[in-house]
N, C-alpha and C positions, 0 to 999 in steps of 0.2 A: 504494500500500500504506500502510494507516495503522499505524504503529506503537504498541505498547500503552504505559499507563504503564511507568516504572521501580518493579522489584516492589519491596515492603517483606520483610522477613526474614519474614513471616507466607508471603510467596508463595512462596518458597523449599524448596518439598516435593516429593518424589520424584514424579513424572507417573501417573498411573495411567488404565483408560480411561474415557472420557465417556460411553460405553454399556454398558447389558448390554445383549450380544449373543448369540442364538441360535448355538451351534457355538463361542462363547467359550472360549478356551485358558485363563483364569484358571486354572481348579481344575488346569489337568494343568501348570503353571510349574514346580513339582518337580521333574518328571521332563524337561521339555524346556528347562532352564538349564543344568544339568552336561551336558548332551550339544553345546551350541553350541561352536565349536572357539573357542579364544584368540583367533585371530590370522586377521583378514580384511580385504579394503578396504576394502567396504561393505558395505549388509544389503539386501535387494530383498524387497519382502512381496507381491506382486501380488494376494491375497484378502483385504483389509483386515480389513473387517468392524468390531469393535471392538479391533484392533489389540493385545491384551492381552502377546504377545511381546514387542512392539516398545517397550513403554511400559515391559515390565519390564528390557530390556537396557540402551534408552537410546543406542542409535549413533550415533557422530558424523557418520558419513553414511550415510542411506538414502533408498530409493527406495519410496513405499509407494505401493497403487494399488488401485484397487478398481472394477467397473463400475457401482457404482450412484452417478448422479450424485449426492443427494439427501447420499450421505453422505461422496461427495470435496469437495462443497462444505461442510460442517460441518467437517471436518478443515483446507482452506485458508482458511476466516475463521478459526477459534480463531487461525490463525496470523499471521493479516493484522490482523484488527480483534478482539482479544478484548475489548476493552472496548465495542464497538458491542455485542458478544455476549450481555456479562454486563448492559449496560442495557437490553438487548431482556424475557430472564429476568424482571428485576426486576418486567417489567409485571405478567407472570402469575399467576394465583391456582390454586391447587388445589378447584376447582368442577368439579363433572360440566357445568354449562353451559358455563364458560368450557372445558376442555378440549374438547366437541364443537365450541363456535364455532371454535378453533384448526383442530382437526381437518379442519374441510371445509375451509378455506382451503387454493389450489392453491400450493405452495410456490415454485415456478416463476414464481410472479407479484410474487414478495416480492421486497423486500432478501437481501442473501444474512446480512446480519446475521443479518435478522430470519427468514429460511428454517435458519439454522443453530439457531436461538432455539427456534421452533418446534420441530424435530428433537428438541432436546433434551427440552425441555418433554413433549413428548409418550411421549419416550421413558421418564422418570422416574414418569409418573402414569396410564399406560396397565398396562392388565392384564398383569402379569407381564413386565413391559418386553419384551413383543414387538415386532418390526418384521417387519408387514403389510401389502402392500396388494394391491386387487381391481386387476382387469385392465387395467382406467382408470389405474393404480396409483394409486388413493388412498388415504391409510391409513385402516385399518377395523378395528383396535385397537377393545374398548371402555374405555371409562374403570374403572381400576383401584381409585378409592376407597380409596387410601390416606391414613393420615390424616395424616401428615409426611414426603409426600417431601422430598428435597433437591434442590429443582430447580435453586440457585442456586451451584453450589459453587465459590467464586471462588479459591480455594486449589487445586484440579486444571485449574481452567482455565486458570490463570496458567501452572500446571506444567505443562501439556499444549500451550500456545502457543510458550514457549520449545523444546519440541523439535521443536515440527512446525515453526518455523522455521528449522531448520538441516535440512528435509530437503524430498524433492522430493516432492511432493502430485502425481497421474496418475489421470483417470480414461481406463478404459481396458481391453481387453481382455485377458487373462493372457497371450498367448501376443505382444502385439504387445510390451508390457512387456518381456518377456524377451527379443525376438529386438533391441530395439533398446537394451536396457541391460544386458543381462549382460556380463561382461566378466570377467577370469581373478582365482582368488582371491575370489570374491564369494559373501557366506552368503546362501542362498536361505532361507528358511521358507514353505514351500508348504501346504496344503489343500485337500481336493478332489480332489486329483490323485493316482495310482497311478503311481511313477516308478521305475524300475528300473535305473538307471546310480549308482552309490556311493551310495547312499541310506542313514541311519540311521534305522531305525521310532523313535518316542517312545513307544511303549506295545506293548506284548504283550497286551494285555488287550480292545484296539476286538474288540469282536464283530464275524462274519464279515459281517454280514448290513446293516454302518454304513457310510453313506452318507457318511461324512466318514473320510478317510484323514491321519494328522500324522506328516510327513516331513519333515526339514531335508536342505537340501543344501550342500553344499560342495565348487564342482566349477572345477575350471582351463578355462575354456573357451575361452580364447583369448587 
């Protein structure tokens, strides 16, 4: 594991997430921060995604986890090598050429630097910061043509390496997650999921008919 520099007070800024992400909790923080209980052991997130809960709480210990490897590895370099990270960035240019040549590159065959590099990168200057791919899984984003992303942002990176290192990075299936880390007293934040045992809804408002269900749990299990 390489460790990153010693931040300067610039680096010193509340963590926010690296991605926009599709099904991003951002805009509903309001309502699902005064509903998290006080007082728990730890925090288990098993749907990562772009993690915007966990960035806004900040736990001293959690468990986060996600199946898509492409984006457990982005999450465990910020935390291992953020400066491998933030030199990778540095290379990129915001070109419609240069982001296709990124683009077809298999990530999988990278550094994990430079595969968390890429992630980003692409994430920032693709079309509506989606995250896409065909059945190859390749990403097939087009290029978003913005004209000043901020591809490099070493003030959230720094902020987002310091907490992902005090927690446990899993990629992994939701259900294997929870059968081998839940433990009693432990705040869930789940998605996805329809769950029926002391469950709190975070909205009265999800139309019937949405595909994405936001429940916290907090449950004694053993």
């Amino acid at each position: 594991m390489k460790a990153a520099l010693l931040p300067s007070p610039a680096h010193q800024a509340a963590p926010k997430p690296l991605l926009k992400w599709a099904g991003g909790k951002t805009q509903l923080l309001g309502e699902i921060i005064p509903k998290i209980p006080q007082n728990y052991s730890r925090y288990i997130e098993p749907f990562f995604g772009g993690g915007a809960v966990f960035f806004s709480l900040r736990p001293d210990k959690a468990i986060i986890a996600d199946n898509n490897p492409e984006l457990i590895n982005l999450y465990q370099t910020v935390a291992d090598d953020v400066d491998g990270v933030i030199a990778k960035l540095r290379q990129y240019e915001n070109t419609e050429d240069s982001f296709y040549a990124v683009r077809a590159q298999d990530w999988t065959k990278l550094s994990c630097a430079e595969a968390s590099a890429r992630t980003i990168f692409l994430n920032k200057t693709c079309y509506n910061g989606l995250y896409r791919v065909n059945k190859s899984g390749g990403f097939n984003v087009p290029f978003g043509g913005y004209k000043n992303p901020k591809i490099t942002d070493e003030v959230s990176l720094y902020a987002a390496s310091a907490l992902l290192r005090r927690s446990t990075i899993i990629c992994g299936d939701y259900k294997r997650v929870l059968q081998e880390n839940a433990r009693q007293e432990t705040l869930f934040f789940l998605t996805h999921l329809i769950c029926q045992s002391q469950s709190t809804p975070i909205s009265n408002d999800i139309p019937k008919n949405s595909s994405t269900k936001r429940i916290i749990l907090s449950l004694p299990l053993r």
